[in-house]
PAVOKOL-65582 format. One record per residue: residue number from 1; chain; y, x, z of N, C-alpha, C in turn. Coordinates in Angstrom, 3 decimals. Layout:
PT  seq  mol    nnorth     neast       nup   canorth    caeast      caup    cnorth     ceast       cup
PT  NUM    A         Y         X         Z         Y         X         Z         Y         X         Z
...
END
This chain:
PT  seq  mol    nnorth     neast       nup   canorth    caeast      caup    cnorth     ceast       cup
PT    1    A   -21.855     6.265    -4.800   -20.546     5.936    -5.370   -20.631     6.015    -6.891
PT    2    A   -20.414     5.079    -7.297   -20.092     5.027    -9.179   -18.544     4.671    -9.205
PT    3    A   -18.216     4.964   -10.471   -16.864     5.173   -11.181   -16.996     5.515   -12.272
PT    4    A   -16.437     4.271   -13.483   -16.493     3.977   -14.546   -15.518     4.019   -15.428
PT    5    A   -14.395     4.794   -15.783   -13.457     4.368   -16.430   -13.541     3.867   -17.966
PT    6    A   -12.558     3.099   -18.617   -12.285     2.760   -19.654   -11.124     1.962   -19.880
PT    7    A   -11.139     1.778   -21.688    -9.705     1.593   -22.205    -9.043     3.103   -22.573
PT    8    A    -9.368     3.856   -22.744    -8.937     4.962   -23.565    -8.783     4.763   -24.989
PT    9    A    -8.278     5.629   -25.377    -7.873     5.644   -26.943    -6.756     6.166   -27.750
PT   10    A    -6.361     5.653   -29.021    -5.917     6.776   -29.445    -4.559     5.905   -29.327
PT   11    A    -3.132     6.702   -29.268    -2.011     5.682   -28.937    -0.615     6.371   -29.896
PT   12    A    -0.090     5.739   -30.910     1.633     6.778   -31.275     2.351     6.951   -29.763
PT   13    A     3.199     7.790   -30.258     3.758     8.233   -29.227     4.703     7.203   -28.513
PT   14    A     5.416     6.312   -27.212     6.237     5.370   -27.346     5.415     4.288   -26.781
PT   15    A     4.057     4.323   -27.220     2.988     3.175   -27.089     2.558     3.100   -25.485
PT   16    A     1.580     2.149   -24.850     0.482     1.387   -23.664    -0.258     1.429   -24.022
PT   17    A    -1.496     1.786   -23.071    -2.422     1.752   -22.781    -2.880     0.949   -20.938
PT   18    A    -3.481     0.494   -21.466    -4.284    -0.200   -19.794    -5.597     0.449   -19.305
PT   19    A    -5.969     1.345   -18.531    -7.252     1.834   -18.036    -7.982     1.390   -17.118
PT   20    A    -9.131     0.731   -17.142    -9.678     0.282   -16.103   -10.916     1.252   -15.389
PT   21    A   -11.284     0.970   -14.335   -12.114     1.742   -13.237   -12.875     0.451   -12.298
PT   22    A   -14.093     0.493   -12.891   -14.750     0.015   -12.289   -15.803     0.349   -11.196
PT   23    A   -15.573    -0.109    -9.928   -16.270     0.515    -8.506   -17.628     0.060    -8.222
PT   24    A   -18.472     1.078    -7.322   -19.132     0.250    -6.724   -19.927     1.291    -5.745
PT   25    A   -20.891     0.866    -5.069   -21.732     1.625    -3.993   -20.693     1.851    -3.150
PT   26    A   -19.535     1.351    -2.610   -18.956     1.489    -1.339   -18.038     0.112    -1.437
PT   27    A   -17.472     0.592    -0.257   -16.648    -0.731     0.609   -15.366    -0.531    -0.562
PT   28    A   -15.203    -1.136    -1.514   -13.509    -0.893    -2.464   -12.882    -1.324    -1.783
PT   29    A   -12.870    -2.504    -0.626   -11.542    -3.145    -0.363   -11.055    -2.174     0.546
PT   30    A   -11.703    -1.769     1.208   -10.407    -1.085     2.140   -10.552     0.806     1.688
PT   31    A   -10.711     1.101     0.728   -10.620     2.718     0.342    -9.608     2.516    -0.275
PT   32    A    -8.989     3.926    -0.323    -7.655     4.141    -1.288    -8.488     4.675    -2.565
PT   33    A    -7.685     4.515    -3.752    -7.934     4.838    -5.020    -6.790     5.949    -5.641
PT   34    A    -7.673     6.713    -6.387    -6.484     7.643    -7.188    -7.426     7.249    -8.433
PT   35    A    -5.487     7.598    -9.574    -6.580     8.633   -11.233    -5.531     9.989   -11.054
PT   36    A    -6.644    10.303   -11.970    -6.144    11.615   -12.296    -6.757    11.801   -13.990
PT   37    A    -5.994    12.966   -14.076    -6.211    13.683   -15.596    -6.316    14.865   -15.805
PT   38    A    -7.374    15.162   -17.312    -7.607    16.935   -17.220    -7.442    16.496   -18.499
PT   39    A    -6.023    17.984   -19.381    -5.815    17.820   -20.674    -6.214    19.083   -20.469
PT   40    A    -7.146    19.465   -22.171    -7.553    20.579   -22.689    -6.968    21.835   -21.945
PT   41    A    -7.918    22.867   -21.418    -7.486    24.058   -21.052    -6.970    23.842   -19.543
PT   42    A    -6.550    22.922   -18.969    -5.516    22.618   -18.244    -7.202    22.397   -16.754
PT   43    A    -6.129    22.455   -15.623    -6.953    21.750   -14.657    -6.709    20.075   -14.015
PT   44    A    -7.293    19.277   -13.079    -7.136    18.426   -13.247    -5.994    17.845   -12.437
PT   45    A    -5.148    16.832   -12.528    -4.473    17.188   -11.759    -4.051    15.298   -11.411
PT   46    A    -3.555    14.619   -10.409    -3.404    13.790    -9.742    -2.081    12.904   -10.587
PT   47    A    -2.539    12.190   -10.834    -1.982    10.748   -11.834    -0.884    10.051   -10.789
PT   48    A    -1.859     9.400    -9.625    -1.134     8.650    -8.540    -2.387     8.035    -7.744
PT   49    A    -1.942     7.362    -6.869    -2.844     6.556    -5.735    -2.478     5.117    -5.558
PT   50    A    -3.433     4.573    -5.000    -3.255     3.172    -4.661    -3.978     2.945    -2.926
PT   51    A    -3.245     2.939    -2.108    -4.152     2.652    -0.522    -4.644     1.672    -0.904
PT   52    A    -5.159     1.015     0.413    -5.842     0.202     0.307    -5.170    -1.523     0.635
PT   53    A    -4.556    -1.141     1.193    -3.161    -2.521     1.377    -1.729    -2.246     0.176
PT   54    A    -2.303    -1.181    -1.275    -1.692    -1.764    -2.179    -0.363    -0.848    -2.350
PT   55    A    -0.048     0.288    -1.361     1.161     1.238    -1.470     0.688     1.760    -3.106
PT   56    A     1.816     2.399    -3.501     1.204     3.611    -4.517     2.386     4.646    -4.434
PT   57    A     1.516     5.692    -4.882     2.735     6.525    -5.300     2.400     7.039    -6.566
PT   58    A     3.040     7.865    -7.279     2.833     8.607    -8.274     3.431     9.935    -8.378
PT   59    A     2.747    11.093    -9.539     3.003    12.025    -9.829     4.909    12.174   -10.618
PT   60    A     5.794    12.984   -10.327     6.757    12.973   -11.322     6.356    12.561   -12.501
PT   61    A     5.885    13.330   -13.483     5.909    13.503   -14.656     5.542    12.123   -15.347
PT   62    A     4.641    11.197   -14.079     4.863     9.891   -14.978     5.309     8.815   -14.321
PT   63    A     6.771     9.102   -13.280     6.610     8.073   -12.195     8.010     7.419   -13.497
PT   64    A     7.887     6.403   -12.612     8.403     5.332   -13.892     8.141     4.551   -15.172
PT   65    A     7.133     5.010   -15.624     6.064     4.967   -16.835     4.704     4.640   -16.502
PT   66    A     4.032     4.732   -15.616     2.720     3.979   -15.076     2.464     3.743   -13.837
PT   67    A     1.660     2.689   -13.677     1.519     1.556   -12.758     0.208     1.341   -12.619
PT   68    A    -0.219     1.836   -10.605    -1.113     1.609   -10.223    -1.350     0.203    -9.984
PT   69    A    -2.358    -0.704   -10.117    -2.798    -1.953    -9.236    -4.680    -2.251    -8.932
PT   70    A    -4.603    -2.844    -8.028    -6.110    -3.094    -7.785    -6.592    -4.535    -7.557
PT   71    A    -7.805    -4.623    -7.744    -7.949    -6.193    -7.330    -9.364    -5.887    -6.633
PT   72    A    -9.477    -6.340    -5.939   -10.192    -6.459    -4.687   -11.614    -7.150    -4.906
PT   73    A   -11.474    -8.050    -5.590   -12.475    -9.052    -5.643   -13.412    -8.358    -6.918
PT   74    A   -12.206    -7.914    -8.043   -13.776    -7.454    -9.271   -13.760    -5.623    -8.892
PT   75    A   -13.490    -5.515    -7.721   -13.552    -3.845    -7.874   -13.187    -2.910    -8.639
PT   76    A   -11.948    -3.092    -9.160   -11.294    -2.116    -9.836   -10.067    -1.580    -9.569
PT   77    A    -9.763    -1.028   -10.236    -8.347    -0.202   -10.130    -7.615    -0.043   -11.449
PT   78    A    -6.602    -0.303   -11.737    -5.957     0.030   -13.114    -4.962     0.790   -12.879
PT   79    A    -4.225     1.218   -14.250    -3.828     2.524   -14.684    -2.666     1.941   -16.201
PT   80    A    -1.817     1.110   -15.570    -1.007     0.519   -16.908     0.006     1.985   -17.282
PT   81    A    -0.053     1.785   -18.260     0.684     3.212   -18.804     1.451     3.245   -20.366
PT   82    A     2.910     3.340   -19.806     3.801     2.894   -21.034     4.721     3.738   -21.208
PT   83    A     5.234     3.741   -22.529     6.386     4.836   -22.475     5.045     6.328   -23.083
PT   84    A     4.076     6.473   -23.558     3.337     7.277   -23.310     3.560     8.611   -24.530
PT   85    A     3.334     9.499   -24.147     3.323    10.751   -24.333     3.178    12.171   -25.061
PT   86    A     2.910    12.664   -26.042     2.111    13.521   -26.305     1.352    14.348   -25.216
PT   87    A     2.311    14.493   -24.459     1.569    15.523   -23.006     0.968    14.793   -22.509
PT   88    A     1.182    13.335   -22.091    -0.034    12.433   -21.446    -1.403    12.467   -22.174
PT   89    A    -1.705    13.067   -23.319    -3.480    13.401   -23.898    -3.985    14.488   -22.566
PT   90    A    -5.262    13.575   -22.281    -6.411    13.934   -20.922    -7.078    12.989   -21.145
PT   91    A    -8.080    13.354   -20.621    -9.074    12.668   -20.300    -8.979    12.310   -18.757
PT   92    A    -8.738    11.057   -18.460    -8.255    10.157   -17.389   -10.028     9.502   -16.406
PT   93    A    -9.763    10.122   -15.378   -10.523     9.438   -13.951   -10.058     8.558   -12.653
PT   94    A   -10.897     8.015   -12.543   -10.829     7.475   -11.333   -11.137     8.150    -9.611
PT   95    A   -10.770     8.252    -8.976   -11.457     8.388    -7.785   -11.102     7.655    -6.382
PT   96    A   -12.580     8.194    -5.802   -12.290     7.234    -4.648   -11.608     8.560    -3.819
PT   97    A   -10.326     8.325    -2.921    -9.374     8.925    -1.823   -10.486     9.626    -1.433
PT   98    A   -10.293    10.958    -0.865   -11.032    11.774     0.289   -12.327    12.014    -0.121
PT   99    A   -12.838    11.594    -1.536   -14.369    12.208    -1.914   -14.386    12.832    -3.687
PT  100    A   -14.942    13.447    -3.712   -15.382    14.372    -4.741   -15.955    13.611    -6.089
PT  101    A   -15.819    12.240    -5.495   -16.177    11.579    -6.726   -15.686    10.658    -7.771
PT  102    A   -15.465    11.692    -9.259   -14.798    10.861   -10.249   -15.580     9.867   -11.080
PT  103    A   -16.573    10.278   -11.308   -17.552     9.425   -12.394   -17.470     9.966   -13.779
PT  104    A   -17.680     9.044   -14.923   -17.033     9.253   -16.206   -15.801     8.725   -16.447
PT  105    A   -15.040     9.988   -16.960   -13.828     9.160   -17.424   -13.801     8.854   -19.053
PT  106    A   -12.085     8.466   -19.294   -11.795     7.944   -20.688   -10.650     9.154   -21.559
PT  107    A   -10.913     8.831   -22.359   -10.130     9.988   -23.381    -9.207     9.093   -23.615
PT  108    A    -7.823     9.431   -23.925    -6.418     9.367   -24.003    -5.627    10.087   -25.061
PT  109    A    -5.812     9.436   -26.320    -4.527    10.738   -26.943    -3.698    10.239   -27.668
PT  110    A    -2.534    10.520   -27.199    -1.336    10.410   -27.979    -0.735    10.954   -29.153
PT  111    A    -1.187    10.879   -30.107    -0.492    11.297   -31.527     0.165    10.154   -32.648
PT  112    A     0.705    10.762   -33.138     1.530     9.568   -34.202     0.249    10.278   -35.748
END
């Protein structure tokens, strides 16, 4: 299993960002996808999900403000994210549902 994230960076507060996650060494079309995020000090903690027929849900703290989607064909998963944060600074992963594996993720920080 690989997992690639990117599109991180530095954002004012108010601002989008788009994160992509690129898959591979397994079946993407039919696994569910999560991200998640670990800000400094903090542990990591669950962004939202995407099944595999395309449900999502998300965490409170950013439901309304980012948007899971996937596409099937180039193996990825995105992570649109608006409205963004000071508390949204983490460093943002991908994973595949039900396994231990994030990959590298992308750094995220929100400052003006």
């Amino acid at each position: 299993v690989q997992l690639q994230a990117s599109g991180g960076g530095l954002v004012q507060p108010g601002g989008s960002l788009r994160l992509s996650c690129a898959a591979s060494g397994f079946i993407f079309s039919i696994s569910a996808m999560g991200w998640y995020r670990q800000a400094p000090g903090k542990q990591r903690e669950l962004v939202g999900r995407i099944s595999a027929g395309g449900t999502t849900n998300y965490a409170d703290s950013v439901k309304g403000r980012f948007t899971i989607s996937r596409d099937n064909a180039k193996k990825s998963v995105y992570l649109q994210m608006n409205s963004l944060q000071p508390e949204d600074t983490a460093v943002y992963y991908c994973n595949r549902v039900g396994t231990s594996s994030y990959g590298q993720g992308t750094q995220v920080t929100v400052s003006s």
